[in-house]
C-alpha positions as CSV (number, residue, x, y, z in Angstrom):
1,X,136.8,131.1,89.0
2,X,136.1,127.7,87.5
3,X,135.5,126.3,91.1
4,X,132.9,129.0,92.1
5,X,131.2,128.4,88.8
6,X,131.1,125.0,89.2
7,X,129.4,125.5,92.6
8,X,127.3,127.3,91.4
9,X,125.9,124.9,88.8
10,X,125.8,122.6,91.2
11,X,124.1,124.7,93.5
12,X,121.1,125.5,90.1
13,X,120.7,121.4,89.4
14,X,120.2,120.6,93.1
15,X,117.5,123.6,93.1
16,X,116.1,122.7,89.6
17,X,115.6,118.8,90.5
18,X,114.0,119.6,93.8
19,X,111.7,122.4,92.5
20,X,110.7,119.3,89.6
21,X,109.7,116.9,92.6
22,X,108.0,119.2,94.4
23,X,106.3,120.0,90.6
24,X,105.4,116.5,90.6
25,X,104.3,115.6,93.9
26,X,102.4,118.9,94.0
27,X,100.2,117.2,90.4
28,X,100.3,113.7,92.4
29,X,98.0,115.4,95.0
30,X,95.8,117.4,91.9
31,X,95.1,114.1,90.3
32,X,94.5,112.4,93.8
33,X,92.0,115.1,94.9
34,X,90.0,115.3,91.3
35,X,90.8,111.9,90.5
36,X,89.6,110.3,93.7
37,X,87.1,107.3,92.8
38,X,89.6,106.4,90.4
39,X,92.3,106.1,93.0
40,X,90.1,105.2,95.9
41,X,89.2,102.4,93.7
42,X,92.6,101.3,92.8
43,X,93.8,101.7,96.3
44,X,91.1,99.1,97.7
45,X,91.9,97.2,95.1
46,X,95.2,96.5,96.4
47,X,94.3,96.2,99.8
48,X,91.6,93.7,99.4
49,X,94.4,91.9,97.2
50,X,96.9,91.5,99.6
51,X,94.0,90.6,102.1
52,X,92.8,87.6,100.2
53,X,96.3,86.3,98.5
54,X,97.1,84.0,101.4
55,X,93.4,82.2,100.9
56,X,94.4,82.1,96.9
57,X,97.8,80.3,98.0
58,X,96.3,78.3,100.0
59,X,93.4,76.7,97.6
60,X,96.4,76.4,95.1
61,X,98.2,73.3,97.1
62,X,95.3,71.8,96.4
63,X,96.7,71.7,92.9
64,X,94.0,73.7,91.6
65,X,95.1,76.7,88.8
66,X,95.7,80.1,90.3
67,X,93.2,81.8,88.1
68,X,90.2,79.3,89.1
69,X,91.5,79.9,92.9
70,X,91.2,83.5,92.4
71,X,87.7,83.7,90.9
72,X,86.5,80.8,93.6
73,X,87.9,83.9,96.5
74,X,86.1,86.7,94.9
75,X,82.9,85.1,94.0
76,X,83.2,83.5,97.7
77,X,84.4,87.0,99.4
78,X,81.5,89.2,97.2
79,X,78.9,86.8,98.5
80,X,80.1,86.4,101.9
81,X,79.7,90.5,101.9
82,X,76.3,90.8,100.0
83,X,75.2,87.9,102.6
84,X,76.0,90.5,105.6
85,X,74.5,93.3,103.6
86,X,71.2,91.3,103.5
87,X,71.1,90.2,106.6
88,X,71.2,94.2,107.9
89,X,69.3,95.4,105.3
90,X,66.1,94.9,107.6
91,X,67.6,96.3,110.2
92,X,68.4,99.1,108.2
93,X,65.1,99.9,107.0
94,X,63.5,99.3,110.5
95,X,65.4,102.2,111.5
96,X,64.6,103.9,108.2
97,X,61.2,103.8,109.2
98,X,61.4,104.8,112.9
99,X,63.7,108.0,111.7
100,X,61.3,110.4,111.8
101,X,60.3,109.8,115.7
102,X,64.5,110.4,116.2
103,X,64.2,113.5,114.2
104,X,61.7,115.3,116.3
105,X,63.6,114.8,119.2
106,X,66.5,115.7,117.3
107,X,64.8,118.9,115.9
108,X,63.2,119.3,119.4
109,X,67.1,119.9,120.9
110,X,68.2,121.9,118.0
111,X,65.3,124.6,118.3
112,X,65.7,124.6,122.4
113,X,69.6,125.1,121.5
114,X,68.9,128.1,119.1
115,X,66.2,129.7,120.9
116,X,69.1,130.2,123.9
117,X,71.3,131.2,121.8
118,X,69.0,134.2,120.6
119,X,68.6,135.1,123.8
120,X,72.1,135.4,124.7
121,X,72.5,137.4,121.6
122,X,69.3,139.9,122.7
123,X,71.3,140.3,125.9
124,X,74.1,141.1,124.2
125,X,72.2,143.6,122.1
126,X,70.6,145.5,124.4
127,X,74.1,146.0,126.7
128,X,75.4,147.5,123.3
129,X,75.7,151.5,122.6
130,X,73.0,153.0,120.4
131,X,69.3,152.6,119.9
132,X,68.4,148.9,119.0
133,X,68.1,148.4,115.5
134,X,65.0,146.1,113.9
135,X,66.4,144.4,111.2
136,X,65.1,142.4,108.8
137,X,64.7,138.4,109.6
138,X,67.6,136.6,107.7
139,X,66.6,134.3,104.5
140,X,67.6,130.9,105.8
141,X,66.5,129.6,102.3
142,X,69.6,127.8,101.0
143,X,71.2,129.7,98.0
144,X,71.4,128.1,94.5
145,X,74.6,128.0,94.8
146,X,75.0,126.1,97.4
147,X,72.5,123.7,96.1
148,X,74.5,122.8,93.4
149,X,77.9,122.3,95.0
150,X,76.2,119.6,96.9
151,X,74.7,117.9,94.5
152,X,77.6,117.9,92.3
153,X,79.4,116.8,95.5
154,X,76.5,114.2,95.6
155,X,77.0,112.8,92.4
156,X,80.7,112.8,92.5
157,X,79.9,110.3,95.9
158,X,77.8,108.2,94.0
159,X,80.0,107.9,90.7
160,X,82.9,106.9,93.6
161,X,80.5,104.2,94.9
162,X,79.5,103.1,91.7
163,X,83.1,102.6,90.7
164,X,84.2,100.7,93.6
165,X,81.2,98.3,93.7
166,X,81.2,97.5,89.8
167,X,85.1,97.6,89.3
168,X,86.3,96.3,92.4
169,X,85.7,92.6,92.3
170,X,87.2,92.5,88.5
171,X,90.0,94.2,89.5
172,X,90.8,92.1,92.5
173,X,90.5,89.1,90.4
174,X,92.6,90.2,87.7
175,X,95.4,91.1,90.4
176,X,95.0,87.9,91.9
177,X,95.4,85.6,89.0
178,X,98.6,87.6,87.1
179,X,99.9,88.3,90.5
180,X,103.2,86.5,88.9
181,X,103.2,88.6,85.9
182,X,102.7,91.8,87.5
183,X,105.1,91.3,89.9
184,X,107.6,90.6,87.5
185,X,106.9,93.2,84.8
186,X,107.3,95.9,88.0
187,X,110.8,94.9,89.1
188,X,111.3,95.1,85.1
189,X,110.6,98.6,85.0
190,X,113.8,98.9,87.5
191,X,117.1,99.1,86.2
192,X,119.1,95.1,86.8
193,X,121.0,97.0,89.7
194,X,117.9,98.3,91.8
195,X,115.7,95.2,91.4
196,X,117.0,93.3,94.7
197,X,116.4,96.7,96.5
198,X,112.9,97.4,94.8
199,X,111.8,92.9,95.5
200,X,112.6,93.8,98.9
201,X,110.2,96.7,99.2
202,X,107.7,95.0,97.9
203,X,107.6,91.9,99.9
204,X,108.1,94.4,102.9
205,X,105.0,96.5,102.2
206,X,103.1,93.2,101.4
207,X,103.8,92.4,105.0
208,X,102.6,95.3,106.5
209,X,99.8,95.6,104.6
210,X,98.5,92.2,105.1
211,X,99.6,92.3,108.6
212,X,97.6,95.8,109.2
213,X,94.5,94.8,107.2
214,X,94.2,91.2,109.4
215,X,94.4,92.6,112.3
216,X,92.4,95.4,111.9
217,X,90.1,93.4,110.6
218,X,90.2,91.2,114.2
219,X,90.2,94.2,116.4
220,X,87.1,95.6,114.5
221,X,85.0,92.5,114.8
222,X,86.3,92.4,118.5
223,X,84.9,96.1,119.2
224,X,81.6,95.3,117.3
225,X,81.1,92.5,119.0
226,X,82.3,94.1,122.5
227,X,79.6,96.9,121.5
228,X,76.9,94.9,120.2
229,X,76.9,93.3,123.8
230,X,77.0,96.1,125.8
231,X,73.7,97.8,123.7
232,X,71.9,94.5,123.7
233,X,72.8,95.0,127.9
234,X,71.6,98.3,128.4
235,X,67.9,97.6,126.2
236,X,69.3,99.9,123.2
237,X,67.4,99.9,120.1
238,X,69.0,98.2,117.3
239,X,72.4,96.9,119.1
240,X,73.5,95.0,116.2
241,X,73.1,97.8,113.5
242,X,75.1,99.9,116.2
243,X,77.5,97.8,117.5
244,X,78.6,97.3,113.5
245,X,78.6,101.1,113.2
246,X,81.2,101.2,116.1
247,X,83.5,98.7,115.0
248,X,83.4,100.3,111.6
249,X,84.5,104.0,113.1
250,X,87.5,102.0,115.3
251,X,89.4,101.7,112.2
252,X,89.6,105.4,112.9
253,X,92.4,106.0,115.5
254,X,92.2,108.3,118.1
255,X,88.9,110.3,116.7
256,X,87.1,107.1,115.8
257,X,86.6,106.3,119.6
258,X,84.1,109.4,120.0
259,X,82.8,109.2,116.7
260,X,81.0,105.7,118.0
261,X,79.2,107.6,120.3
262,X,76.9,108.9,118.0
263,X,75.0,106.3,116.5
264,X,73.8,104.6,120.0
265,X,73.3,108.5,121.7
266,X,71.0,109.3,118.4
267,X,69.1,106.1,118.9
268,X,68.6,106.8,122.5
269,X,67.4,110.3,122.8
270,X,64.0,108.8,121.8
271,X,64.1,106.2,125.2
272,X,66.4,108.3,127.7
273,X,65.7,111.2,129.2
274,X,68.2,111.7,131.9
275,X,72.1,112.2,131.3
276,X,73.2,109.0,133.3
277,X,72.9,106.4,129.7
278,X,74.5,108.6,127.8
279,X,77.8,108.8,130.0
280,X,77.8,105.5,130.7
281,X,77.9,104.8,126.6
282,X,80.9,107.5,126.4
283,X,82.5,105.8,129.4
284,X,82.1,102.0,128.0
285,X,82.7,102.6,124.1
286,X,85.8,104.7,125.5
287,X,87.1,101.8,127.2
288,X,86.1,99.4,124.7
289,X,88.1,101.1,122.4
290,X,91.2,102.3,124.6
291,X,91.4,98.4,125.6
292,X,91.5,97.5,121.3
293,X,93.6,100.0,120.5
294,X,96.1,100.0,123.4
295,X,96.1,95.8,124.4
296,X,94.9,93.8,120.6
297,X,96.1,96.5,118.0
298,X,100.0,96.9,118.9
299,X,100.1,92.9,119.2
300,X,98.3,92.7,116.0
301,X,99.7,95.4,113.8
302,X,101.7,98.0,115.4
303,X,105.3,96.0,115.1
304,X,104.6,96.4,111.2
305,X,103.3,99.4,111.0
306,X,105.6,101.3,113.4
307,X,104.4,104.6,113.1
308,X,104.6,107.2,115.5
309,X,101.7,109.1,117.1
310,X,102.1,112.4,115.4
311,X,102.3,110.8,111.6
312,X,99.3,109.3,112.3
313,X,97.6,112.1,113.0
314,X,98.9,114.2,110.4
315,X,98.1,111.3,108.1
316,X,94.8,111.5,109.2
317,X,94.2,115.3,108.8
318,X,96.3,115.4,105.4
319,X,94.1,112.3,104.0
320,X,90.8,113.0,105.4
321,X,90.8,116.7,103.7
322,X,91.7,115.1,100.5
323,X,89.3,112.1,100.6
324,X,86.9,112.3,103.8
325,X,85.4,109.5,105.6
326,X,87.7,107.0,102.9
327,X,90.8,109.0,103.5
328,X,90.5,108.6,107.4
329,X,90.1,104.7,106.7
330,X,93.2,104.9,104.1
331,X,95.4,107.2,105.5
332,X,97.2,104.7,107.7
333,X,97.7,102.3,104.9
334,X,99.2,105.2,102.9
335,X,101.4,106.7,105.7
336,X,102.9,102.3,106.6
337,X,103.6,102.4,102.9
338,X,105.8,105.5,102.4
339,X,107.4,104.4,105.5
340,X,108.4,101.1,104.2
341,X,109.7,103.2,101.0
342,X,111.7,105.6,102.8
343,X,113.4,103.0,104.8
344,X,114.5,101.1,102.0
345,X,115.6,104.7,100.0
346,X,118.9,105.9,101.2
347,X,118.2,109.5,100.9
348,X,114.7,109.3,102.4
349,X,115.6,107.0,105.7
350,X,115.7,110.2,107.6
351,X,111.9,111.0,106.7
352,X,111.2,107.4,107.5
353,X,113.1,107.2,110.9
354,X,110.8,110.2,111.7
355,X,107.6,108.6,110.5
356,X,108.5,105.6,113.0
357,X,110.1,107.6,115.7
């Protein structure tokens, strides 16, 4: 009796402890999906921390104080990016101007696509049963509603942005300089026996991270570069501005190679009108990518990051729901992390030898 009773305890704590972690991980995701310039933020942060710590180490042998080195990278790395952003902000508003001649042919396509698709749908009709019934047009003006949602959706965007462009650089700087403090106050929060396990973590997902946002950071200026080429080649409008915008969406496996299609096939429906340019852009920026993704990346970043096909997809579904565009660019950061956790967590190295499978 005393042995089936204490089974059965055993059997309520083991229930009770996992029902209170999925409690927990269930208001992780709450506050990451309300919370989401605050964490998006954060996240960047630390990505943009371990990017630059190497070029903060470096300045230090120079025998210069960590704190001045930190603020010296920021001011130089902010600069470096608000230099870029100038420099594109012309093109930008070139294309700003010249929108409206891509809209009508955009609009053009759209009206020639809906005016078959009532037709099917009068063919359709009249092959029905029963006299044909006249209804009333449909209102296609937008409802209130709606409206609002995006607009609040709007301003949530914009509150994000806001956060990461005014928050960002102080943050960075602040992790920089008390790197040594905040490392050590984190193994503190670790019991003594733990610590050795928990240092070891750390310095593993400081590799990976650094090791993923370099060479990422290589392949993407390879594929921009690759692209900005090729649409200077072919007599496309704006090859820089495009080229940029397809380096950008590599950082998006597997989708991100068709996604690059878009920018230079929107810019050329106002010069081509055959079929031929446009499949030779989805052939080359196919290829362009493939060759990134399948020859640099895996020398680059896939021995860290060792994560299998399917995680990465289900990263990218699972994090793009909960954060869009940002989540499709974070998701592979997030998913290399928990891996690097599970593997050094006895009871989770099965979820992580699955993650790397």
């Amino acid at each position: 009796m005393s042995a089936a009773t204490s089974s059965t305890e055993s059997v309520r704590v083991v229930v009770s402890s996992t029902s209170a972690r999925i409690i927990v991980a269930a208001l992780g995701l709450l506050f990451c999906y309300y919370a989401a310039g605050v964490v998006i933020t954060i996240l960047l942060s630390v990505l943009l921390a371990y990017f630059l710590d190497p070029v903060v180490e470096l300045i230090e042998r120079v025998r210069i104080s960590r704190s001045l080195a930190s603020l010296l990278v920021v001011i130089l790395f902010v600069s470096m990016l608000v230099g870029v952003g100038y420099s594109l902000w012309g093109r930008a508003l070139s294309f700003a101007d010249d929108w409206p001649r891509y809209s009508a042919v955009l609009k053009k396509g759209a009206t020639a696509v809906e005016t078959r698709i009532e037709r099917i749908a009068g063919r359709v009709s009249e092959l029905a049963p029963g006299p044909p019934s006249r209804s009333a047009p449909p209102d296609l003006r937008p409802d209130p509603g709606t409206l609002r949602t995006l607009i609040v959706r709007a301003v949530g965007s914009l509150y994000a942005l806001f956060l990461e462009v005014t928050f960002m650089p102080f943050l960075v700087f602040f992790m920089l300089a008390s790197k040594r403090d905040v490392w050590h106050g984190t193994l503190q929060l670790f019991p003594v026996a733990k610590r050795t396990q928990v240092k070891e973590t750390l310095e593993d997902v400081r590799g990976v991270l650094r090791s993923y946002l370099v060479g990422m950071c290589f392949v993407t200026l390879v594929v921009a570069a690759a692209s900005s080429l090729f649409f200077w080649l072919i007599g496309l409008e704006y090859p820089v501005l495009a080229g940029i915008v397809s380096g950008i969406f590599n950082m998006v496996p597997y989708i991100g190679a068709v996604l690059a299609w878009l920018p230079p096939m929107i810019i050329g429906l106002a010069t081509w009108k055959t079929i031929a340019p446009y499949l030779l852009i989805a052939i080359v920026l196919t290829a362009i990518h493939l060759l990134a993704l399948n020859l640099l990346a895996p020398q680059l970043v896939g021995r860290r990051v060792r994560l299998n096909a399917v995680a990465i997809t289900l990263s990218l579904l699972f994090w793009g729901w909960i954060w869009g565009a940002m989540g499709l660019i974070l998701a592979i950061p997030i998913t290399a992390t928990l891996r690097v956790i599970c593997d050094h967590t006895d009871s989770w190295k099965p979820i992580g030898r699955w993650l790397s499978a």
